[in-house]
N, C-alpha and C positions, 0 to 999 in steps of 0.2 A: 760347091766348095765354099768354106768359107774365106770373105776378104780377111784384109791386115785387120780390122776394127774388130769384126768377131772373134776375130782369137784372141786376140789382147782381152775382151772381155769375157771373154770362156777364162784364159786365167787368175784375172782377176777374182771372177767368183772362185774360181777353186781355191786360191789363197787367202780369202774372205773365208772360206767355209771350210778349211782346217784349220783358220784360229781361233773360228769360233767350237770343234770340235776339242779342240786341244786346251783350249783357257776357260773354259767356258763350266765344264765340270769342278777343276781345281776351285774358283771364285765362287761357285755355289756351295762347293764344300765348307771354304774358307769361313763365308757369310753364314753358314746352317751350326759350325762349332762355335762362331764368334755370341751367338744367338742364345746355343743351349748354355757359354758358359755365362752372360748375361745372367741368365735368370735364374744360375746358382743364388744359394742363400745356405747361412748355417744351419745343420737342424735336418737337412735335405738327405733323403736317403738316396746313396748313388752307388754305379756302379762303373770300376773305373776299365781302361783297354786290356788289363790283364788281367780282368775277372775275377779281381777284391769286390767287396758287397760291405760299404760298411755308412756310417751316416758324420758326414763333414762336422765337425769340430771348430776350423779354424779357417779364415779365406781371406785371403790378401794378394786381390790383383796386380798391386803396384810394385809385390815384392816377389809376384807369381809362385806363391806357396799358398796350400792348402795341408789341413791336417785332416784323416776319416780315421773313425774309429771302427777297427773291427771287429771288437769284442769288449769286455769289460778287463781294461787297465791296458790293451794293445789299442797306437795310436800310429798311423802312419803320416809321414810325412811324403807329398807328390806334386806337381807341376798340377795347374786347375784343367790345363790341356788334356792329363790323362784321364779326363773322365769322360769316361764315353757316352751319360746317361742316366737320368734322376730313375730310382727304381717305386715303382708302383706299388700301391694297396695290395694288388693281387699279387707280387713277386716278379716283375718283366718289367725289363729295362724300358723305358722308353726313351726317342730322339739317339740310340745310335745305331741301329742297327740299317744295313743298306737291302735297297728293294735287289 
């Protein structure tokens, strides 16, 4: 059986290792959209979380607007957060889709 010392340290890892289960996904998350929307740029064809398809216009982090155009003379205005994704030559999102 185990002493006082080993249990204490059976929970300790247990509560080590569900807050690295628990925090640990959220903060990779956090860091992998902080990343994609980094390396927005005007001009960029993207594709945003509710599945517009259209090519940025306009970007201002500091006022957290962006403007995508989806067609010729429609301009949306959205959050740089809602883009889920620059889309590729071939047609497919890249950087949001989850494994």
């Amino acid at each position: 059986m185990l002493g006082e010392g080993g249990d204490l340290t059976f929970w300790i890892v247990i509560i080590i290792g569900m807050g690295v289960f628990l925090f640990l996904p959220q903060w990779m998350a956090r860091r992998r959209q902080k990343h994609r929307e980094a390396n927005l740029k005007v001009g960029d064809h993207v594709v945003t979380i509710g599945g517009f398809i259209g090519q940025i216009t306009y970007l201002d982090f500091e006022s957290n607007t962006a403007r995508i155009k989806l067609a010729e003379g429609v301009e949306l205005s959205i959050l740089p957060g809602a883009i889920s994704g620059q889309r590729t030559e071939a047609g497919s999102a890249t950087g949001g889709g989850e494994a």
